[in-house]
N, C-alpha and C positions, 0 to 999 in steps of 0.2 A: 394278520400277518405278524409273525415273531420274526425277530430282528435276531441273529446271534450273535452271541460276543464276537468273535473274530472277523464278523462282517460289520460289526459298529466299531471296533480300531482301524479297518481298513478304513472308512468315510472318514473318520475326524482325523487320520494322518493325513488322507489328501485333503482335508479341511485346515489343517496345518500346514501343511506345506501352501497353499493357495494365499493364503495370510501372509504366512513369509515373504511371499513374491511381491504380493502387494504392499508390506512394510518396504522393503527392500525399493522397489520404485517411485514410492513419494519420497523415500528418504531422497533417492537422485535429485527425484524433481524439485524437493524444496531444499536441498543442498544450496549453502551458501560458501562453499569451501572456493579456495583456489581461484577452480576452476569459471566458475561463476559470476565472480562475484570480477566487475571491470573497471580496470584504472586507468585514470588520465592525467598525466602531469604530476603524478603519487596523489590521487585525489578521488577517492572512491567516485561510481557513477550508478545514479542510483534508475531503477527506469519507472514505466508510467504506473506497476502496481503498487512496487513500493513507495512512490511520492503519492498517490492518492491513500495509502493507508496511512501513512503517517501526516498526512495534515486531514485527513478524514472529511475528503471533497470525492465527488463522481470524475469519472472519464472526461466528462465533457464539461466540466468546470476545468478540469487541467488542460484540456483543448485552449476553452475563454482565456485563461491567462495567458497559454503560449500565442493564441493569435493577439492580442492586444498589445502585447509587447513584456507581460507582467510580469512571467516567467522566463527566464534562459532556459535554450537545450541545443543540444548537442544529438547528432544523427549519426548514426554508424550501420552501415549497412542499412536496412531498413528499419532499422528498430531506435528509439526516440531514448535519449539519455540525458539527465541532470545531475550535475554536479551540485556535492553536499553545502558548498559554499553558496553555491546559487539560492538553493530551494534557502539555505538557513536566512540570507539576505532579503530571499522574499517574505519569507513570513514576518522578519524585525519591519520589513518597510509596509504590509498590505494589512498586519490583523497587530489587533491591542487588545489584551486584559481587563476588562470590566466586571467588577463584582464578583472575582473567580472564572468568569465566562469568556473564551476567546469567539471575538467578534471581528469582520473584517473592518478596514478603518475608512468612513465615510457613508456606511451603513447608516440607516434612520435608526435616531437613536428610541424608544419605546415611550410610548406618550405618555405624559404624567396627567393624573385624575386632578380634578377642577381645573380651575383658569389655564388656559396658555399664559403662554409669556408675551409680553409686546415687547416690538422690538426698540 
């Protein structure tokens, strides 16, 4: 089967334009403009993807802090909102820097080889 020129610009323009569309709707979807993007009290409100990417925890660890009490949030409509202040506060009070490595605080510390220690 021979393909001819004028019928292979025809597919890759609608292969173009198909692209387009598709840039054009993640751009919406991961638009952080304006529109999007929700304030409280002049205080950004960040929700449950962006605070588990940015402290780099699953869903259901952000669940554990909110039900334990670890975390603040904030509910609008049905959908689950923290504020930057909050999350910042929790990470200074629940995780610490060790050796370059962020760890939460009260975490077993990693055994050290020969003797324990007595107490």
């Amino acid at each position: 089967m021979e393909l001819r020129e004028d019928r292979f610009e025809q597919w890759m323009s609608r292969l173009a334009e198909r692209l387009d569309r598709q840039e054009k709707m993640l751009q919406r979807l991961t638009s952080k403009g304006d529109l999007a993007v929700h304030v409280l009290d002049g205080e950004r409100l960040l929700d449950n993807q962006d605070v588990c990417m940015m402290l780099q925890v699953s869903k259901r660890s952000l669940q554990r802090y909110r039900s334990t009490g670890l975390l603040r949030y904030r509910m609008l409509g049905h959908k689950l909102y923290y504020r930057e202040s909050d999350i910042r506060d929790f990470v200074q009070s629940n995780f610490e820097v060790i050796g370059g490595r962020v760890r939460r605080c009260g975490s077993a510390e990693p055994e050290s080889e020969g003797k324990p220690e007595s107490k």
